[in-house]
C-alpha positions as CSV (number, residue, x, y, z in Angstrom):
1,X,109.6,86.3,112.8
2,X,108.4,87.2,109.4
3,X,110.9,88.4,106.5
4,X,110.4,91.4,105.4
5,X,111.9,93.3,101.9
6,X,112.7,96.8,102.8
7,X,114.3,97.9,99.3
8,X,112.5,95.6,96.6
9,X,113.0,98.3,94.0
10,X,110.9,96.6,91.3
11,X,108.0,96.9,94.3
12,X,109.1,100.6,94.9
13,X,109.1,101.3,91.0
14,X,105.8,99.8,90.9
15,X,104.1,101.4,93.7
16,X,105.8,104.9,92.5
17,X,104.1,104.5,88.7
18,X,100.8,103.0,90.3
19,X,100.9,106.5,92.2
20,X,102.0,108.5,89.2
21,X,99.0,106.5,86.9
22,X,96.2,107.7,89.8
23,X,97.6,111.6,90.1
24,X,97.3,111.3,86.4
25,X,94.0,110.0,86.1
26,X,92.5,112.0,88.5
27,X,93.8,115.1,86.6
28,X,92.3,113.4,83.1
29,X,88.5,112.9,84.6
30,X,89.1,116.3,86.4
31,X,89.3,117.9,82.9
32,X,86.6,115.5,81.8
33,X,83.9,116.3,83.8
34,X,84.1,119.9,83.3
35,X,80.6,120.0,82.2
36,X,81.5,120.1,78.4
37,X,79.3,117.7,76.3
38,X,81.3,116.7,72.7
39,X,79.5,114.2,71.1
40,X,80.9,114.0,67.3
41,X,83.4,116.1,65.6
42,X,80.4,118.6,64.0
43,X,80.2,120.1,67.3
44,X,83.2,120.8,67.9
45,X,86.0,119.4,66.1
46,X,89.2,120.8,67.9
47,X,87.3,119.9,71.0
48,X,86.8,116.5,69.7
49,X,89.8,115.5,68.5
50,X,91.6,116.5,72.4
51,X,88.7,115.0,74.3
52,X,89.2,111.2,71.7
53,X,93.4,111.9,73.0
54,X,92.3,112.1,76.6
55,X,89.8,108.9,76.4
56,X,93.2,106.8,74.8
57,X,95.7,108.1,77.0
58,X,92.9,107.2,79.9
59,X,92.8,103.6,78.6
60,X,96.6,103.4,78.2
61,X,96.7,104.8,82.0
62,X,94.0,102.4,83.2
63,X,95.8,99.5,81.7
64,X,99.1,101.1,83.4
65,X,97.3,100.5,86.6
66,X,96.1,96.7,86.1
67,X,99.3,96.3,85.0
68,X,101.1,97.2,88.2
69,X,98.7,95.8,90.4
70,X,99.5,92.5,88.1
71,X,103.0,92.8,89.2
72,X,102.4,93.9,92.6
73,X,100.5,90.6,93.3
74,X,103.0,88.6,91.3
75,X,105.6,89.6,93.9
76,X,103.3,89.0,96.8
77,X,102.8,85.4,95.6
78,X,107.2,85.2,94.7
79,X,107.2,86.4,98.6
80,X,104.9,84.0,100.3
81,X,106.8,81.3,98.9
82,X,110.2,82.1,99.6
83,X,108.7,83.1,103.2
84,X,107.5,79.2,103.2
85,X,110.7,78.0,102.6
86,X,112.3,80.0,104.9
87,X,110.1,78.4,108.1
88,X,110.6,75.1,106.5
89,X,114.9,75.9,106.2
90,X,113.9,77.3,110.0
91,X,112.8,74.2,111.0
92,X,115.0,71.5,109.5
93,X,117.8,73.5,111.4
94,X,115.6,73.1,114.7
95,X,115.7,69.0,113.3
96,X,119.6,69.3,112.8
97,X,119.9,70.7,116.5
98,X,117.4,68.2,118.1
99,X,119.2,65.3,116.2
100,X,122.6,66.8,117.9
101,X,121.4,65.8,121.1
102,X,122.7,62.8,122.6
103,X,120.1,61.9,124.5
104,X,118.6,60.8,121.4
105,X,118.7,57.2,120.0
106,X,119.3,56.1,116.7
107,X,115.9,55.4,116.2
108,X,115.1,58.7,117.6
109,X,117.3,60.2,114.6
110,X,116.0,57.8,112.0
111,X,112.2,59.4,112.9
112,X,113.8,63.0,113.1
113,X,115.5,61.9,109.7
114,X,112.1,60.8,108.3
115,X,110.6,65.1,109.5
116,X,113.3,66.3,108.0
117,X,113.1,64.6,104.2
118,X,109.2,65.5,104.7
119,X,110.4,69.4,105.3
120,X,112.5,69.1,101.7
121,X,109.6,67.3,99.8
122,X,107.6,70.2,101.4
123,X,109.6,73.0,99.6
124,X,109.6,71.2,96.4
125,X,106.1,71.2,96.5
126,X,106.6,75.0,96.9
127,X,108.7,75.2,93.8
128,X,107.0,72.5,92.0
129,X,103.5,74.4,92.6
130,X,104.0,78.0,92.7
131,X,103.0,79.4,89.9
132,X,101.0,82.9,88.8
133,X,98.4,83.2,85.7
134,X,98.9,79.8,85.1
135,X,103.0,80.4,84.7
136,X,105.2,78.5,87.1
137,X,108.3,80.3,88.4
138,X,111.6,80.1,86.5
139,X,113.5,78.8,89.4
140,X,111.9,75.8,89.3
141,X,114.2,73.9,86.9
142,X,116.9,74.7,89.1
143,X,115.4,72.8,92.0
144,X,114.6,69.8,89.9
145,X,118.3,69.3,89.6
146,X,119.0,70.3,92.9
147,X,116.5,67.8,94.4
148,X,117.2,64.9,91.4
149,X,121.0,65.2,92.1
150,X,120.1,64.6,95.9
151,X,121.8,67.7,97.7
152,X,119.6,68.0,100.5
């Protein structure tokens, strides 16, 4: 069973200015390839100076765009981790129950002992590794105390 985020709002805000940058970009090359040809201000130097606004404020909106797609991938690469640790948390807990089971011997427990520690050096691999553009995620101090203090 997969985790889903129904109300990421940074996500939502994303996708909504991602929309807002296309609408607005289609409307710029709309007006642009209305058939008018200004090559220098001698032609026509009104015309000019609007159609040298519309080329920067297409830049700034094309930027917009890798910028949010930037994010939008950052996010998907924040939620595959934490989805990670989830199925490892999943499965220590399946470890836990197993171990419960007195059926089980101590060396039985020692081995399920040994699965588990390898689950927790697992997600701090996650943390330790995660990263995006070359940053690592800011959370991963917090686990190197977490893990160094032993409270897992």
């Amino acid at each position: 069973m997969g985790m889903s985020i129904y109300n990421n709002l940074t996500a939502m805000s994303a996708l909504h200015e991602n929309n807002r940058n296309e609408k607005s970009l289609a409307k710029m090359l709309k007006r642009a390839a209305s058939g008018m040809k200004i090559n220098s201000a001698g032609d026509d130097a009104s015309g000019y100076a609007i159609s040298e606004k519309m080329r920067i404020k297409l830049r700034a909106l094309e930027q917009n765009d890798r910028n949010v797609k930037n994010g939008a991938s950052m996010l998907r690469t924040a939620s595959g981790a934490v989805q990670e640790q989830t199925n490892l948390l999943k499965t220590i807990k399946q470890k836990v129950i197993d171990a419960s089971n007195d059926t089980n011997t101590d060396q039985d427990r020692e081995v399920i002992q040994k699965e588990i520690d390898h689950c927790y050096s697992q997600m701090a691999d996650i943390v330790y590794d995660t990263e995006f553009n070359g940053k690592k995620y800011c959370w991963v101090t917090q686990w190197q105390r977490w893990l160094a203090a032993g409270k897992y």
